[in-house]
C-alpha positions as CSV (number, residue, x, y, z in Angstrom):
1,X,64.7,85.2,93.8
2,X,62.3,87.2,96.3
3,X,63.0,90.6,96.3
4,X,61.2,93.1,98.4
5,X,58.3,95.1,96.9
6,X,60.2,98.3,98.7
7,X,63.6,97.9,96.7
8,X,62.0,97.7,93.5
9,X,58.9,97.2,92.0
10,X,58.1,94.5,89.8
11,X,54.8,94.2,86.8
12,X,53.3,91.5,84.4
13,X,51.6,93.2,81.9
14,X,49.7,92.2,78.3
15,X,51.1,94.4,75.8
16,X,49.1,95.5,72.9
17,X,49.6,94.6,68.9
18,X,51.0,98.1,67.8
19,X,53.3,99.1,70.6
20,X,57.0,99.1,71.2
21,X,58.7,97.5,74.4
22,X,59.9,100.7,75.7
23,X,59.0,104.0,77.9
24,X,60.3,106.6,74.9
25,X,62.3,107.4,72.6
26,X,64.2,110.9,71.6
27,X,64.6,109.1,67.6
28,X,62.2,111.4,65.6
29,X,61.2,108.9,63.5
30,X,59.5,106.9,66.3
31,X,57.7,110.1,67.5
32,X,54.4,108.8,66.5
33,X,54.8,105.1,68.1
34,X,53.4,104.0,71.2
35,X,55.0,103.2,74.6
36,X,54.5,101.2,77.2
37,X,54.0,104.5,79.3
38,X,50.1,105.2,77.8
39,X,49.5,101.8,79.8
40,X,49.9,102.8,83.1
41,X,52.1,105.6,85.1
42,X,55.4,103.4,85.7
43,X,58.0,104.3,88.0
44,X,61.2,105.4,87.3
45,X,64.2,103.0,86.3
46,X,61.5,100.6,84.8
47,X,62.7,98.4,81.9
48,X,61.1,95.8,80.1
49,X,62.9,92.4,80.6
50,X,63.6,90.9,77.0
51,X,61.3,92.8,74.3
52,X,58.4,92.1,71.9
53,X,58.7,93.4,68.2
54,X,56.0,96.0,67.7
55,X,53.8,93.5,65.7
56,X,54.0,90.6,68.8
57,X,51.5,90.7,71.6
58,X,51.1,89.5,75.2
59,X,53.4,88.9,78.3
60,X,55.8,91.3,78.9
61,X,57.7,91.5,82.4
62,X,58.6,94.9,83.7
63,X,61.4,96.0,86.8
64,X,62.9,98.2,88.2
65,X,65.9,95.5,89.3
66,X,68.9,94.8,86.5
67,X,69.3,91.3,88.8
68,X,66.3,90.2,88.5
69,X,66.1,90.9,84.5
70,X,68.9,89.7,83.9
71,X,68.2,86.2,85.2
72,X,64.6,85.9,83.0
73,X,66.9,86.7,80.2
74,X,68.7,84.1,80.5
75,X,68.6,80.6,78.9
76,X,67.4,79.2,82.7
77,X,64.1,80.9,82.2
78,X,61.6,79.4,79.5
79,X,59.5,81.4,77.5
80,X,56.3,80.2,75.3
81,X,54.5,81.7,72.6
82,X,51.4,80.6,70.5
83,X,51.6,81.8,66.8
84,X,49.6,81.6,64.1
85,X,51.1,80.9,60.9
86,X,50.1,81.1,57.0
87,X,48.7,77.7,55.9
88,X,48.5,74.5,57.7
89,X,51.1,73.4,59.7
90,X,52.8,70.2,59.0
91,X,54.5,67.2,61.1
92,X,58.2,68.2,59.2
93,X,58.1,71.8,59.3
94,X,57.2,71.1,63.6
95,X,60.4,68.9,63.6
96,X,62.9,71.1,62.1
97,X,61.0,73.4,64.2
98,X,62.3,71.6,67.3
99,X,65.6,71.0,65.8
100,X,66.5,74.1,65.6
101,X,66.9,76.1,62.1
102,X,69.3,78.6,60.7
103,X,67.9,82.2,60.5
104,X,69.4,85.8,59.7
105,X,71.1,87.6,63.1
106,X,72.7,90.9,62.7
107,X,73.9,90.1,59.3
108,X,75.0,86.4,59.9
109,X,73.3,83.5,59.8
110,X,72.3,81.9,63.2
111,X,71.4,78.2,64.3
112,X,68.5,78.3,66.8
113,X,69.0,75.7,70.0
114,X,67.1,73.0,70.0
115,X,63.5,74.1,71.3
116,X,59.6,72.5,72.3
117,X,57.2,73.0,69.1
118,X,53.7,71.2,68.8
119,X,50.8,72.4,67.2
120,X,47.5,73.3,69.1
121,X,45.0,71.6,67.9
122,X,42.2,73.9,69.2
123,X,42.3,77.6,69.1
124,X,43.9,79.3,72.1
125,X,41.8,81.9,74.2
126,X,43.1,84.9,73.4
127,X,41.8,88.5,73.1
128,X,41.0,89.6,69.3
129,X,43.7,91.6,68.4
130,X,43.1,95.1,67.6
131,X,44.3,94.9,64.0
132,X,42.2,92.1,62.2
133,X,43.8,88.9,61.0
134,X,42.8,88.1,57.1
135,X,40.6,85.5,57.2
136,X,40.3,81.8,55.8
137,X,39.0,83.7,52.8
138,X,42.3,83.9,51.7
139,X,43.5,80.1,53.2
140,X,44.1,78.3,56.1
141,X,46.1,79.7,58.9
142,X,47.1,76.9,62.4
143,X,48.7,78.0,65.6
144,X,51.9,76.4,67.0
145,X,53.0,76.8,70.2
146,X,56.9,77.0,70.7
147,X,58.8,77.3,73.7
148,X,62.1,78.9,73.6
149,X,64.9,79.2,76.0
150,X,67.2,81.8,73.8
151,X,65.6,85.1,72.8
152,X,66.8,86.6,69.6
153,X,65.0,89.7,67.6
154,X,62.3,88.4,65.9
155,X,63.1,84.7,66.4
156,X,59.8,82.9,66.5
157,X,58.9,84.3,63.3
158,X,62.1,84.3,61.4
159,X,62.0,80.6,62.5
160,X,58.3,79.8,61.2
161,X,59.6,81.4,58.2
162,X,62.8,79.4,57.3
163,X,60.3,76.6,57.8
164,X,58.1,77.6,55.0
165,X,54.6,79.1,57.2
166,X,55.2,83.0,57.9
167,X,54.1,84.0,61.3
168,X,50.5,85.5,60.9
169,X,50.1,86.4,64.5
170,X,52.7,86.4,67.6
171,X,51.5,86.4,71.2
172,X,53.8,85.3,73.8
173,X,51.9,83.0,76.7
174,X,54.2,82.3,79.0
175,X,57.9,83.2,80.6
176,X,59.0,80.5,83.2
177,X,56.1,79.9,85.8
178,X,54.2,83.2,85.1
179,X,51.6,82.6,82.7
180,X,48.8,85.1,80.6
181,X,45.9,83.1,82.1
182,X,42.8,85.6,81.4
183,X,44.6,88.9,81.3
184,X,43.5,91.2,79.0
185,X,45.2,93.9,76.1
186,X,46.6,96.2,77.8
187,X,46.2,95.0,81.5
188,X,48.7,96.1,84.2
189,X,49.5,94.4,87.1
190,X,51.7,95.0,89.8
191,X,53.5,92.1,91.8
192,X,55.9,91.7,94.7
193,X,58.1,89.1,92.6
194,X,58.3,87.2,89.5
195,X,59.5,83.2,90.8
């Protein structure tokens, strides 16, 4: 999967709460969203490989090679996120979780595939997010960590839904071997391949 840094150009970046997994966008009603372009001054024929919703957070893989994006999309490359949910997570709701549930796609109902959930038992160490969080004030939140190998829209929280604890707080960890480690919002980095 190397690819030469001179054919195309490859980045692992931390995407901010707030912004959408694209460069622009010529819909008027998404004039006043933010792109991936304020991060940094991308080359041309970037995509984003597989997208975060504008609420989700963290690593986000960026190329200028259709190949190479469409391999991390597919079901050979693992991705993991970490998301808090509303209330305290329970041993059931990790199982079905793992299972796989039915949630709403494009107007049908979907079964996930069977997937790796656990909950963290300590807080991850992760940037604050620029939007606060409510706080325990208004009850206990816990974080679960879920690895997926399928990537539909929204599908980590439409799954912590159907199993009864709302996703509070999305940030995505890991895809495959590249993982967040200490990057911060925002951060940009540039890399001569991905595996």
């Amino acid at each position: 999967m190397e690819v030469s840094k001179s054919e195309h150009r490859h980045f692992v970046i931390y995407k901010p709460y707030g912004y959408l997994s694209q460069f622009k966008s010529h819909d008027s009603k998404q004039q006043s969203k933010k792109f991936l372009g304020l991060l940094y001054d991308f080359p041309k024929g970037i995509m984003a490989i597989g997208r975060l919703d504008e609420k989700s957070e963290g690593l986000l893989l960026l190329t200028t090679d259709g190949k190479t994006s469409d391999f991390v999309n597919s079901q050979k490359v693992e991705k993991e996120y970490y998301a808090q949910v509303d209330g305290t997570i329970t041993d059931e709701a990790i199982n079905l979780l793992k299972a796989g549930v039915e949630i709403g796609f494009d107007g049908k109902k979907y079964q996930t595939r069977p997937c790796k959930a656990s909950r963290l038992n300590e807080l991850p160490d992760l940037p604050k997010r620029s939007q606060k969080i409510r706080d325990d004030r208004h009850g206990p939140t816990s974080w679960v960590s879920i690895i997926l190998n399928e990537g539909k829209f929204r599908q980590v929280r439409k799954m912590t839904s159907a199993v009864g604890f709302p996703t509070l707080r999305l940030v995505r960890v890991r895809v495959g071997t590249i993982h967040i480690n200490s990057m911060q919002v925002g951060d940009v980095v540039e890399v001569s391949a991905f595996f």
